[in-house]
C-alpha positions as CSV (number, residue, x, y, z in Angstrom):
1,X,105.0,101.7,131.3
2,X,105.8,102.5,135.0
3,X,102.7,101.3,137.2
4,X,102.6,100.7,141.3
5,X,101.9,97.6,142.6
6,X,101.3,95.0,145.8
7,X,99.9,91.8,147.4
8,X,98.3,92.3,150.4
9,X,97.4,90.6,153.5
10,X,95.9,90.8,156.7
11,X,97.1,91.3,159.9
12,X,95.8,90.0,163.2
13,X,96.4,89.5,166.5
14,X,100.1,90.9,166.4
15,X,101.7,90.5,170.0
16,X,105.0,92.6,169.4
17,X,106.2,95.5,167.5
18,X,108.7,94.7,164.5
19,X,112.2,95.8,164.6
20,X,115.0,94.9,162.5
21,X,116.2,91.6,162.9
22,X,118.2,88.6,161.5
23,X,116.7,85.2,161.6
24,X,117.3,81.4,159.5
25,X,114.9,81.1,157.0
26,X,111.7,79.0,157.8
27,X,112.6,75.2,157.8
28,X,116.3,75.8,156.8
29,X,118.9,76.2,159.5
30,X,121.4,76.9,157.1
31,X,119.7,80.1,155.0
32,X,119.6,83.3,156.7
33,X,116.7,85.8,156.4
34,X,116.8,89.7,157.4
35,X,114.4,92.4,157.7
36,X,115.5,95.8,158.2
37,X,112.9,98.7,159.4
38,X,113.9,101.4,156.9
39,X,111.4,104.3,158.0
40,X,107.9,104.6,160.1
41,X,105.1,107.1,158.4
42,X,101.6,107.6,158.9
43,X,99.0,107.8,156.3
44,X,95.5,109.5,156.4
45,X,96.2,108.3,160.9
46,X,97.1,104.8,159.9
47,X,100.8,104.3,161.4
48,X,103.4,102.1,158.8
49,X,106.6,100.6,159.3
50,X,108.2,100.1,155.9
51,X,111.0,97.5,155.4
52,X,113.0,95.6,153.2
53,X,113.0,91.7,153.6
54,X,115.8,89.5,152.3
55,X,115.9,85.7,152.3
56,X,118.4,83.7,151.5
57,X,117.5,80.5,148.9
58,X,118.9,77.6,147.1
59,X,119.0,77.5,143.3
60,X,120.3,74.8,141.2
61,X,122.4,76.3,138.0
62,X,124.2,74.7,135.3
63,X,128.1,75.7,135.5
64,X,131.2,74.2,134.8
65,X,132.2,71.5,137.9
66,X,135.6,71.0,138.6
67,X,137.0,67.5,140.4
68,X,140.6,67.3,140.6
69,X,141.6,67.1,137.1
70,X,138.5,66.1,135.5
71,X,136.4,69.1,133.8
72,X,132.7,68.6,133.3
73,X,129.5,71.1,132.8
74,X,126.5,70.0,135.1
75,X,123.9,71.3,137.7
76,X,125.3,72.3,141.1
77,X,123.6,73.7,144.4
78,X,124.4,77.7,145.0
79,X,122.3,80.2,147.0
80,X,121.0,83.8,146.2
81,X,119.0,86.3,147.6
82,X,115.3,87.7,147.2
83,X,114.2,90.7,148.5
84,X,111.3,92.9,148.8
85,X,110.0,96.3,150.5
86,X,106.8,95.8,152.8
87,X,104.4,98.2,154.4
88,X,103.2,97.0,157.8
89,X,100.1,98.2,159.6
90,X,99.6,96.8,163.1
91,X,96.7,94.7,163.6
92,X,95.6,96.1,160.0
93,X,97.4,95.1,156.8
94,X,100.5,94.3,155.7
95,X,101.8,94.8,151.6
96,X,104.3,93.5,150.3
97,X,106.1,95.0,146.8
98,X,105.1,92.1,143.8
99,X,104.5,88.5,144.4
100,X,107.9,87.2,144.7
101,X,107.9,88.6,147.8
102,X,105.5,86.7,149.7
103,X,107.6,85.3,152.0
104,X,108.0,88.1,154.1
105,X,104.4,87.7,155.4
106,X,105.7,84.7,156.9
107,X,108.8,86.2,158.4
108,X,107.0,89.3,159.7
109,X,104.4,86.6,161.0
110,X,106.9,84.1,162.9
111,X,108.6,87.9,164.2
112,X,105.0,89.7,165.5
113,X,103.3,86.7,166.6
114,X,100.2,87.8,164.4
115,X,98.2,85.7,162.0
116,X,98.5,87.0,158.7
117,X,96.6,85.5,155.7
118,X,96.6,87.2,152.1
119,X,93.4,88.9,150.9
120,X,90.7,87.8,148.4
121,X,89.7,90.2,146.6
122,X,85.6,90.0,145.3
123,X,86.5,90.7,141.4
124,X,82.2,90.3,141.1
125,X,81.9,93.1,143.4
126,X,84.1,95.4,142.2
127,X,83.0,94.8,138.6
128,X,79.2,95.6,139.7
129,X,80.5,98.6,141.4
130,X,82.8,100.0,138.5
131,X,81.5,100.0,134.9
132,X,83.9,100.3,132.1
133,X,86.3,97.6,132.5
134,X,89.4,97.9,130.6
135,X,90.3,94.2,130.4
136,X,89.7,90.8,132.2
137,X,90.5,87.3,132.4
138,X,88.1,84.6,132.4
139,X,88.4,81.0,133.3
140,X,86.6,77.8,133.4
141,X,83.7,78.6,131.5
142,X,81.8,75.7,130.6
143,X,82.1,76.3,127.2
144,X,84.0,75.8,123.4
145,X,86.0,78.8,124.9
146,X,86.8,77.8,128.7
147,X,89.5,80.9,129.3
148,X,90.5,84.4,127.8
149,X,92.0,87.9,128.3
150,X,90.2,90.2,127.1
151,X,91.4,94.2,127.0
152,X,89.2,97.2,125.0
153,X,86.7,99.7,125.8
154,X,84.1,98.5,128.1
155,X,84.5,95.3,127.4
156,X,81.4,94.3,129.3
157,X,79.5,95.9,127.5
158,X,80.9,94.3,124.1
159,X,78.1,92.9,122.1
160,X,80.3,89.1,121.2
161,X,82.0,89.1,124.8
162,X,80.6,91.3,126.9
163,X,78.3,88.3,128.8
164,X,80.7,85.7,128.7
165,X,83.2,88.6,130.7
166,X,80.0,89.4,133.1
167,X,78.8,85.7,133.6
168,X,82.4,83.6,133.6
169,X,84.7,83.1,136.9
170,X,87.2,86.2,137.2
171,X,91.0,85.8,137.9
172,X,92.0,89.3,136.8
173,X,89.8,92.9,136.0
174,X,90.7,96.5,135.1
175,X,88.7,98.8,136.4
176,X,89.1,102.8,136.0
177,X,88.4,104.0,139.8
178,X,87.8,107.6,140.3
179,X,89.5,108.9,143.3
180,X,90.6,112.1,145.1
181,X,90.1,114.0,142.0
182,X,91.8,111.4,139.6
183,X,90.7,108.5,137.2
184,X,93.0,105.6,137.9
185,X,93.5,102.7,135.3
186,X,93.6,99.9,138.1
187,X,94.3,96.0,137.6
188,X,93.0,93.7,140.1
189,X,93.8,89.8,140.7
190,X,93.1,87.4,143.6
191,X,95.3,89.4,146.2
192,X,97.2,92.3,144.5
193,X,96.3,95.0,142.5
194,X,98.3,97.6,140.4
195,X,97.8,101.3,139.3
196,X,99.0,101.5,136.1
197,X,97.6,105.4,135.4
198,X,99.0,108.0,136.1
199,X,102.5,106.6,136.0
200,X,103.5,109.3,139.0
201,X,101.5,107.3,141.4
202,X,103.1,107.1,144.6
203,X,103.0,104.5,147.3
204,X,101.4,107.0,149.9
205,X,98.4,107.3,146.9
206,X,98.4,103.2,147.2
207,X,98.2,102.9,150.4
208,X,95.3,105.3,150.5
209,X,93.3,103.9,147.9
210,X,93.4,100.6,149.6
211,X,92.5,102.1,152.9
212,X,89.5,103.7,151.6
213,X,88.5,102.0,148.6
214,X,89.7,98.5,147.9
215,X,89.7,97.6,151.4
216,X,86.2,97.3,151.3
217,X,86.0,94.4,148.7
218,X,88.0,92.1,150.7
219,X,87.6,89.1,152.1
């Protein structure tokens, strides 16, 4: 199933603009990092730069290791590269594309001079605000069952689960979010969320819904 999705931060107190630059990677003179501006849009007045952010890493894989004549298999030290695409708002909000892409907050950070910190979303909230939950995880309930995933029909209102969903600590929740005309099947966690309906959903549509409707359940 196609579905649209992002981690997002906040940004403050950005001194410069962000171009395209290369850079080492943080704490590892001998890794490179790049971010490349790819195109700057505005959305419902709110002015984005989107990128792509590549970092170079260390891995440790096991290969075949080759010593003058002798032959072995063991580990041995290679790099690779992780990338991501990122939406940047001055002195607003920063997304990046999934959660292995986290690092460019800090690259955009160290670039910008601005003090971004990732969002926390208020699951409690949003669950108050939106009935009909589609699924949810649960943790550290003081009980014989301390953590689940649930998925279903309005599972809060589900006559075996439906309290222990409403009255346990939330990591994840699925609400359906009406919006500009549409019903959105929407998966939220600590600091990303997903649309997963419609499939067509289109990063513009993100942006917007965070702007004007998860935005507010931040903090």
């Amino acid at each position: 199933m196609p579905f649209i999705s992002g981690v997002v931060a906040e940004v403050e107190n950005q001194d410069s603009e962000i171009d395209s630059f290369t850079d080492t990677t943080p704490d590892d003179s001998e890794l490179d990092s790049y971010v490349s501006i790819k195109s700057e849009t505005s959305v419902d007045g709110t002015n984005f730069k989107h990128g792509l952010a590549v970092r170079e890493k260390f891995v440790t894989r096991e290969g075949v290791i080759v010593d003058n004549s002798d032959v072995s298999i063991g580990e041995r030290e290679e790099t690779t590269w992780v990338w991501t695409e990122f939406w940047l708002s001055r002195d607003d909000f920063m997304i990046v594309k999934n959660s292995d892409g986290i690092f460019a907050f800090d690259l955009v950070e160290r670039a910008t001079g601005s003090d971004i910190d990732r969002v926390s979303f208020d699951l409690e909230d949003i669950v108050s605000d939106y009935s009909g939950q589609w699924m949810g995880s649960i943790e550290n309930r003081p009980d014989n069952v301390q953590s689940a995933t649930l998925y279903g029909d309005d599972i809060e209102d589900d006559g075996d689960m439906g309290d222990a969903f409403l009255n346990s600590s939330k990591n994840q929740i699925g609400p359906w979010i009406n919006y500009n005309g549409q019903e959105l099947k929407v998966r939220v966690g600590g600091d990303w969320f997903q649309v997963l309906k419609p499939g067509d959903y289109t990063r513009e549509q993100y942006l917007k819904l965070y702007m004007n409707v998860l935005s507010a359940y931040t903090t």
